[in-house]
Backbone as CSV, one residue per row, in Angstrom:
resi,resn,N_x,N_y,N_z,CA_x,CA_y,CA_z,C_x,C_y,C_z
1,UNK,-22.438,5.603,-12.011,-21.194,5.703,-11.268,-21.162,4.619,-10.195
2,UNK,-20.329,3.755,-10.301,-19.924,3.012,-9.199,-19.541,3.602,-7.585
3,UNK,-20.529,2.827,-6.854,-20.258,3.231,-5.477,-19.333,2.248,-4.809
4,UNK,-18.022,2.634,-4.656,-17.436,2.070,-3.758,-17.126,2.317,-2.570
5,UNK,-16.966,1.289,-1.902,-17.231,1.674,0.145,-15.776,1.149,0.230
6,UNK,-14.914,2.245,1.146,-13.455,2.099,1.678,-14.148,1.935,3.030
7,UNK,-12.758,1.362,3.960,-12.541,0.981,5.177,-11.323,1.861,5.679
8,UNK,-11.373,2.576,7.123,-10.008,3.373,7.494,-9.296,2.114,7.912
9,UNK,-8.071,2.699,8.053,-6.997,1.909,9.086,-6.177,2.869,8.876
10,UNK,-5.641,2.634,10.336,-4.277,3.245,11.035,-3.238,2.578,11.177
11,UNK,-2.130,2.497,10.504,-0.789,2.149,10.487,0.010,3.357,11.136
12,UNK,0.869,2.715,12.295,1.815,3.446,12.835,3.320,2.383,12.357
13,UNK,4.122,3.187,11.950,5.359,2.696,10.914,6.729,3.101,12.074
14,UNK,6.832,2.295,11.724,8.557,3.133,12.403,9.279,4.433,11.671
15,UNK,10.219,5.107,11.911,9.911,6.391,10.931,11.123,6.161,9.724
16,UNK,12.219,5.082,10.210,12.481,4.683,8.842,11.730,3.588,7.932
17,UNK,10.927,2.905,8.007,10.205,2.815,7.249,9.857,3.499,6.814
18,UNK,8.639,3.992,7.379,7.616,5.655,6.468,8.477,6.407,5.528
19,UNK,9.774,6.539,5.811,10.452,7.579,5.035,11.481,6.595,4.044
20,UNK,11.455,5.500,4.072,11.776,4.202,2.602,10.759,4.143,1.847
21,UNK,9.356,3.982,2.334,8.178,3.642,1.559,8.098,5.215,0.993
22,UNK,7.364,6.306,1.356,7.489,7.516,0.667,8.754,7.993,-0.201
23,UNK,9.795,7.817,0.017,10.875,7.419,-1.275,10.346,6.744,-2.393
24,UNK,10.382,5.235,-1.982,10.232,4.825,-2.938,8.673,5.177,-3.689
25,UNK,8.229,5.476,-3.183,6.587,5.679,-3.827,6.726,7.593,-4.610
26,UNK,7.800,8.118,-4.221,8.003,9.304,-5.311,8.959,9.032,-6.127
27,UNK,9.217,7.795,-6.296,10.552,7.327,-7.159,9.414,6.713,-8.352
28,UNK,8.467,6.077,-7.875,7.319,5.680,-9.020,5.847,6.488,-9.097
29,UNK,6.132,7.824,-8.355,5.511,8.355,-9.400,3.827,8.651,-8.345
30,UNK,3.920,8.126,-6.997,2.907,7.450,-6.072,2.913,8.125,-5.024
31,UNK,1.861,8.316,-4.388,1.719,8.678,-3.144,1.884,7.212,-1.660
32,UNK,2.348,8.276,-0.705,2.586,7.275,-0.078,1.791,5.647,0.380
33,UNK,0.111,6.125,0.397,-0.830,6.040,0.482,-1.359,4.323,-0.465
34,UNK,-0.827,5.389,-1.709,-0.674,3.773,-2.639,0.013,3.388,-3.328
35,UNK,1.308,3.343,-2.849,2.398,2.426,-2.227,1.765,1.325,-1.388
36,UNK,1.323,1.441,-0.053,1.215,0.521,0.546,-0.429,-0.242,0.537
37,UNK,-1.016,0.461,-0.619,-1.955,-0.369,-1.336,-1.487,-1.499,-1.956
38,UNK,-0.626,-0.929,-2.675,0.160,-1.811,-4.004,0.986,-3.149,-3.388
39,UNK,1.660,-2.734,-2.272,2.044,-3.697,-1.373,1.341,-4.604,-1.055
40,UNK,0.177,-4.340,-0.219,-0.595,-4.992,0.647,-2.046,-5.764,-0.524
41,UNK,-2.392,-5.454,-1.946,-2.754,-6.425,-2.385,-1.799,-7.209,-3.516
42,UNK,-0.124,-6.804,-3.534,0.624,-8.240,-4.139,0.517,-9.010,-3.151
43,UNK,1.048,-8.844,-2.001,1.146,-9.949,-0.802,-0.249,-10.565,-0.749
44,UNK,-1.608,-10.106,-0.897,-2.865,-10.772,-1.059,-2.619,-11.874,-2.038
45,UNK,-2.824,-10.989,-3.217,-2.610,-11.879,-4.651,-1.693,-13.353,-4.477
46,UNK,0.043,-13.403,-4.088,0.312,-14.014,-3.705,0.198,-14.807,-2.795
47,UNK,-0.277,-14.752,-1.822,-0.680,-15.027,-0.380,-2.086,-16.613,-0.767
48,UNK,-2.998,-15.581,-1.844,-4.033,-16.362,-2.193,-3.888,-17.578,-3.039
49,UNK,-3.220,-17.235,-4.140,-2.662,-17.561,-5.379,-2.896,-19.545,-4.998
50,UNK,-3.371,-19.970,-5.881,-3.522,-21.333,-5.905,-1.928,-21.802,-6.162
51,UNK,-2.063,-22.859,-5.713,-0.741,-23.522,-6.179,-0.473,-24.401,-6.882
């Protein structure tokens, strides 16, 4: 079994945000949680992305 090691963080959202992102993340099916996984490594991916 693979051991993987997470890191916390605390995001404080404005509360319409929080309540766009949890929409949309029960619209696909997601917790809010990872939603802004999914977010935060496209913007990596892209971010990195050779050019």
């Amino acid at each position: 079994m693979e051991n993987k090691k997470y890191a916390f963080v605390t995001l404080r959202l404005p509360e319409e945000l929080k309540t766009k992102l949890q929409l949309e993340a029960k619209n696909k099916g997601y917790t809010i949680k990872d939603e802004i996984i999914f977010i935060f490594w496209e913007y990596f991916l892209k971010a990195t992305a050779p050019e």
